[in-house]
NUNU-91996 format. One record per residue: residue in one letter; x, z, y of N, C-alpha, C in turn. Coordinates in steps of 0.02 Angstrom, whole numbers. Layout:
<pts>
PT r n.u n.w n.v ca.u ca.w ca.v c.u c.w c.v
PT a X Z Y X Z Y X Z Y
...
</pts>
This chain:
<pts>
PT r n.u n.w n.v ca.u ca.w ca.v c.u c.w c.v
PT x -7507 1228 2275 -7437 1209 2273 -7411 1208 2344
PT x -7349 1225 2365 -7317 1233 2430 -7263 1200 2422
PT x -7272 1154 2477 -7209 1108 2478 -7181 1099 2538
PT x -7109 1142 2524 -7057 1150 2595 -7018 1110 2616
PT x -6980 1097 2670 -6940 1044 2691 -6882 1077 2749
PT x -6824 1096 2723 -6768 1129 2753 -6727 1074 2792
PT x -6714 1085 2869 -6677 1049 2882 -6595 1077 2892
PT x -6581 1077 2811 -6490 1078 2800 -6455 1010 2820
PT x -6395 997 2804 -6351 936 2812 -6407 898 2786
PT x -6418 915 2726 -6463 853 2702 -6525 878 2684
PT x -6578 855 2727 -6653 902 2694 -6665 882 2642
PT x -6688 949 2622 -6713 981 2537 -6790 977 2548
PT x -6840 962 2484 -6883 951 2484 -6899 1001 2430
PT x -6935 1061 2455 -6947 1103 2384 -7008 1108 2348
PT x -7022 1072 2310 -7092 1051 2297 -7102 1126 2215
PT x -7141 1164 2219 -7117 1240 2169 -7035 1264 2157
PT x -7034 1242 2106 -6946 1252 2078 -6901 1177 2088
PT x -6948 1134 2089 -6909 1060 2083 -6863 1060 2178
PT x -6807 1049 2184 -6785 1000 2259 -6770 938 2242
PT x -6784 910 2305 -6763 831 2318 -6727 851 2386
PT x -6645 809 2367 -6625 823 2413 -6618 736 2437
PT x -6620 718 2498 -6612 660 2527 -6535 662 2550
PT x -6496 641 2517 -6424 605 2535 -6400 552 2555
PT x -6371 537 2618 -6349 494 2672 -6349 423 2650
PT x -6358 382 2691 -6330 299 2687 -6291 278 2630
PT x -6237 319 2666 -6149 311 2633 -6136 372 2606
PT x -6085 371 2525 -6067 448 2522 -5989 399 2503
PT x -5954 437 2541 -5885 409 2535 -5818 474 2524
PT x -5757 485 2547 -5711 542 2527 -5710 575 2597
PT x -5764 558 2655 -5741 596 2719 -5820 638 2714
PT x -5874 623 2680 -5924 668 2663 -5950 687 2596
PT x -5916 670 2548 -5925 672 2454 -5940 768 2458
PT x -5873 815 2490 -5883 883 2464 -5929 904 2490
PT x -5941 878 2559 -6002 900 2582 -6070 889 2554
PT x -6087 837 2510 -6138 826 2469 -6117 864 2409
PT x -6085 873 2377 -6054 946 2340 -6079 972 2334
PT x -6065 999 2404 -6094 1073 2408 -6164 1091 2441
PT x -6185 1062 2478 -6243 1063 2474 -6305 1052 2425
PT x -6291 1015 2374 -6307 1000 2310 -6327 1054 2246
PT x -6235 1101 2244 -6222 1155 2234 -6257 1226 2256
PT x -6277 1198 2327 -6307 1242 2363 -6388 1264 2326
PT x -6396 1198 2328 -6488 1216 2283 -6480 1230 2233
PT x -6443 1194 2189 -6424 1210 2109 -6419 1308 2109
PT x -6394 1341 2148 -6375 1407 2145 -6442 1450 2181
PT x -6491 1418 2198 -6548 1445 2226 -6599 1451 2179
PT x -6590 1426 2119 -6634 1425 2069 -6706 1369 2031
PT x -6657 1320 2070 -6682 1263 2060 -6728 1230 1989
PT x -6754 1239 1961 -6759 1210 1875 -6746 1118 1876
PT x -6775 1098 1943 -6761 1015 1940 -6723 995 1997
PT x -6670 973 2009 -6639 942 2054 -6631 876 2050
PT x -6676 820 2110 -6694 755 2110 -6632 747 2187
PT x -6572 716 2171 -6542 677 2218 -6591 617 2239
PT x -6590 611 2300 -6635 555 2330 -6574 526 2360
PT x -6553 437 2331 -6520 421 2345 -6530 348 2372
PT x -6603 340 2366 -6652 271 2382 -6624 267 2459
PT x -6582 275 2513 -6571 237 2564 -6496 231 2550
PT x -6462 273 2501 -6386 255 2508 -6356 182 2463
PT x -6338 167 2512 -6317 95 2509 -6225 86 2486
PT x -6209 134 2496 -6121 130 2459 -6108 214 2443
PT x -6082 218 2380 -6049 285 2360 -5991 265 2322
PT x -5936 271 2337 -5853 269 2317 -5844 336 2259
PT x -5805 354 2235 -5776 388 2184 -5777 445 2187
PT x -5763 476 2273 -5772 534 2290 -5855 541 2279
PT x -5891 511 2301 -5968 533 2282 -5974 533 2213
PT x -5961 489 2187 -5964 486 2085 -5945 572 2069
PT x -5895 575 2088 -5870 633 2065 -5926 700 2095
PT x -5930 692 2160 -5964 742 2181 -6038 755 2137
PT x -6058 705 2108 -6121 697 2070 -6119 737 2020
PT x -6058 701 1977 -6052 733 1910 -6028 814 1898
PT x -5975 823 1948 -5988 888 1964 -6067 951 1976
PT x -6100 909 1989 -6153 952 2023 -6205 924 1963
PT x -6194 884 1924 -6235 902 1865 -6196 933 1813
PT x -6132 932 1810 -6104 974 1755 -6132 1060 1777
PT x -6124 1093 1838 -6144 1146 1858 -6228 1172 1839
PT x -6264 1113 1863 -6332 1085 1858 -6344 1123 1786
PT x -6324 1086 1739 -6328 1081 1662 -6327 1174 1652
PT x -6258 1201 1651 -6224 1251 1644 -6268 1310 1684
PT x -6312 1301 1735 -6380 1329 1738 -6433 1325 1726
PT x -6462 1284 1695 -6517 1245 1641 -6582 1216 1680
PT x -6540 1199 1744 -6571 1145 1795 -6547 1077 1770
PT x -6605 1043 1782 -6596 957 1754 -6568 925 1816
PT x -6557 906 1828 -6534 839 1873 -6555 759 1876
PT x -6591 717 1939 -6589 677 1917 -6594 608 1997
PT x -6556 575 1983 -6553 527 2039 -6604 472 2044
PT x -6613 444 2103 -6654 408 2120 -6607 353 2174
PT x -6619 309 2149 -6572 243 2186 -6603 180 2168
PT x -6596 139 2255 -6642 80 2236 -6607 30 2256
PT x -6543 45 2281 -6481 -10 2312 -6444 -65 2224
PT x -6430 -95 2239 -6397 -137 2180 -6327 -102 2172
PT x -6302 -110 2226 -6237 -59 2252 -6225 -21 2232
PT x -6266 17 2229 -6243 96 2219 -6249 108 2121
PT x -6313 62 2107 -6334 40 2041 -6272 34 1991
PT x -6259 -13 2034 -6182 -62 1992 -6123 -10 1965
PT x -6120 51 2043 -6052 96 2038 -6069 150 1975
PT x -6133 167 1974 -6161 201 1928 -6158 206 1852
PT x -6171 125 1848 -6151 76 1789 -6074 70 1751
PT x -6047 61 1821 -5962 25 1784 -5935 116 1771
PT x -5976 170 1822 -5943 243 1804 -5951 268 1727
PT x -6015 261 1696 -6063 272 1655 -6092 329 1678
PT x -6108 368 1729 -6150 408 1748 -6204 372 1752
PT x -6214 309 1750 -6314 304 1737 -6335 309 1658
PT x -6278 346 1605 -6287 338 1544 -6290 450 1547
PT x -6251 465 1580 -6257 540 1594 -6323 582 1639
PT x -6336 557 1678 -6392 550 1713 -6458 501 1717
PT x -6524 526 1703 -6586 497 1739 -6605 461 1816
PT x -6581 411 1786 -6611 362 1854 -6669 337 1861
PT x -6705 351 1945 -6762 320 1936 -6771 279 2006
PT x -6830 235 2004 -6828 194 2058 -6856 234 2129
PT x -6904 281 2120 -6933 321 2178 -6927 409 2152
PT x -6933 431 2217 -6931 514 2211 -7019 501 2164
PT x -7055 484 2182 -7125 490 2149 -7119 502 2070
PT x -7083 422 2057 -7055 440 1981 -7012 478 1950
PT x -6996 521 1996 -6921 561 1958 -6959 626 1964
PT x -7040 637 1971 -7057 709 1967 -7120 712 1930
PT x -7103 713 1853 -7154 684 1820 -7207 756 1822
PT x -7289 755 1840 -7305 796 1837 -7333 828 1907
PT x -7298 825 1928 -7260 844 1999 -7339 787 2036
PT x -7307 724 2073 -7335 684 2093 -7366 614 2053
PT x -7352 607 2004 -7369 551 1957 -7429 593 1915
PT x -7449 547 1876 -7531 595 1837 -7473 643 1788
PT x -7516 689 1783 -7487 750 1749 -7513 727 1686
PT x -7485 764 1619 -7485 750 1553 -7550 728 1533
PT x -7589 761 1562 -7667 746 1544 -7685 676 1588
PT x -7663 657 1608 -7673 577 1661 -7699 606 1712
PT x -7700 671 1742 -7767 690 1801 -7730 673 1860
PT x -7745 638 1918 -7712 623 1977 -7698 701 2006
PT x -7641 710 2058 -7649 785 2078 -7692 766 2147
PT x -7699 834 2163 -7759 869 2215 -7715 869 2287
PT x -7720 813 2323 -7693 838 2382 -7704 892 2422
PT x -7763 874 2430 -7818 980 2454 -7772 1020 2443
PT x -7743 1045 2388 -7702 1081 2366 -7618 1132 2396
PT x -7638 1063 2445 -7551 1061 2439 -7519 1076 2515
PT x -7495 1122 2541 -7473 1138 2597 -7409 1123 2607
PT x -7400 1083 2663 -7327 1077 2678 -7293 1122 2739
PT x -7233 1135 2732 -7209 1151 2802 -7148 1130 2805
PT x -7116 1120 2858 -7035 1106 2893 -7001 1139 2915
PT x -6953 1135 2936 -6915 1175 2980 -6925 1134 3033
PT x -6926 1142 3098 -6929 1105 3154 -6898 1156 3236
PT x -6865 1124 3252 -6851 1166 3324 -6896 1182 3373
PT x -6871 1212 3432 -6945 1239 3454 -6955 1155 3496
PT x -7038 1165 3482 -7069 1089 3515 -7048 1037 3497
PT x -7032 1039 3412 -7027 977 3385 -7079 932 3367
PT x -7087 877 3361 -7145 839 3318 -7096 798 3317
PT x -7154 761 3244 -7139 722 3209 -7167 679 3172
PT x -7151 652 3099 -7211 643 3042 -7164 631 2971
PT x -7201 650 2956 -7164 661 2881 -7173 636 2807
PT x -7185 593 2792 -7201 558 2740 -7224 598 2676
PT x -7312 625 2669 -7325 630 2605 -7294 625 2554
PT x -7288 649 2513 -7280 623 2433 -7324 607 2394
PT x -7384 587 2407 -7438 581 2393 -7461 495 2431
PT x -7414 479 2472 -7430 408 2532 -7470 433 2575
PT x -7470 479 2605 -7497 477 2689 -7441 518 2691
PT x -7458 480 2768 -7385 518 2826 -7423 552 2882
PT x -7385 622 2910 -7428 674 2928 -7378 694 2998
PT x -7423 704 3041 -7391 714 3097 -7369 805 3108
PT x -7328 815 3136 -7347 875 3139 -7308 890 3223
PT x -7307 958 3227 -7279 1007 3299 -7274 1065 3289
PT x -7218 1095 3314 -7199 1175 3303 -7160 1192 3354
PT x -7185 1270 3384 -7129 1287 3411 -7103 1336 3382
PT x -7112 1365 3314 -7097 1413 3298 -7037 1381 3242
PT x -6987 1427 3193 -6946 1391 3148 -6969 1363 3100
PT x -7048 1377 3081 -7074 1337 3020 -7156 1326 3052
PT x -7162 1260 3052 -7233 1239 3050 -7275 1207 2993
PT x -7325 1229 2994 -7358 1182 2948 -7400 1126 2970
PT x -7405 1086 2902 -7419 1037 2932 -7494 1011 2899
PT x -7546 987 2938 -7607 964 2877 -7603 919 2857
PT x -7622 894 2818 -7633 826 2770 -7688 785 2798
PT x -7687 759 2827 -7757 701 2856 -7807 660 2808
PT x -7869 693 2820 -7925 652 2754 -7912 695 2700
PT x -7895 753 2699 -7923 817 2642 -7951 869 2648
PT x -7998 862 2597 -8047 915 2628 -8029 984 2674
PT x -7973 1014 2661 -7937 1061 2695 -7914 1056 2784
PT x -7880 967 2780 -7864 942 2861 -7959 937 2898
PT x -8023 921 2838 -8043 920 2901 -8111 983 2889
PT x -8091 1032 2842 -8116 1104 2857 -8098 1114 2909
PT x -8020 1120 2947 -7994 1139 2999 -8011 1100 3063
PT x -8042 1048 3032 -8042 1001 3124 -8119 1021 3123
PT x -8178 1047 3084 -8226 1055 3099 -8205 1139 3158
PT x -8168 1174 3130 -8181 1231 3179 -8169 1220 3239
</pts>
């Protein structure tokens, strides 16, 4: 499995066909189209699962409501699912009084909103981190670290536009540290 990490307005997490896109603090009417469209943006890339990651946004006003439902009506109408992740009360509440948490799948973590994915797959089997290659986009002589989806966080460095990154404590990170 290859799991990418674009740094657009808002990085996309492309774990096969599924993205997680991580969207801002705040989505209010001075950045709503811009989450739009960037949104829109994956949805039209061929997405089959689109997971809004909305676990740090702490206020979304009407213009974001809307921008949502838009981008799952589109979502739908390409036979990509859609599904949010929010852990604020806040944002909970606006969701609620909209009824978009009755139109949309809410879940408490990106972990749980990718069933299969990172949670035990149908058969209960944990997945294979070994498996799983990540890369970023990163500028030249970036580092960083990047939070697993799996719970380890992984350092990485690039000077090139995409680095990869190893997974620390799998058999693969330390095939490579033996050479």
């Amino acid at each position: 499995m290859v799991v990418t990490v674009s740094q657009d307005a808002y990085p996309v997490l492309w774990i096969g066909q599924a993205a997680v896109v991580t969207l801002p603090v705040e989505i209010d009417i001075t950045n709503a189209d811009r989450v739009r469209e960037d949104l829109l943006s994956v949805v039209n890339q061929g997405t089959v699962l689109l997971v809004a990651d909305m676990s740090k946004t702490i206020f979304c006003d009407s213009a974001g409501v809307g921008a949502l439902v838009r981008t799952f009506r589109r979502a739908q109408a390409s036979s990509c699912s859609m599904r949010l992740v929010v852990r604020t009360t806040a944002v909970q509440r606006v969701l609620a009084i909209t009824g978009v948490d009755r139109l949309l799948d809410i879940y408490p973590t990106v972990a749980a909103s990718l069933p299969g994915h990172y949670g035990h797959s149908a058969r209960g089997e944990e997945p294979q981190p070994e498996n799983i290659t990540v890369q970023a986009d990163t500028d030249e002589g970036a580092e960083g670290r990047l939070a697993h989806p799996l719970g380890r966080t992984m350092k990485f460095a690039g000077h090139d536009s995409l680095a990869t990154i190893n997974c620390p404590g799998t058999p693969a990170a330390a095939a490579g540290a033996r050479r």
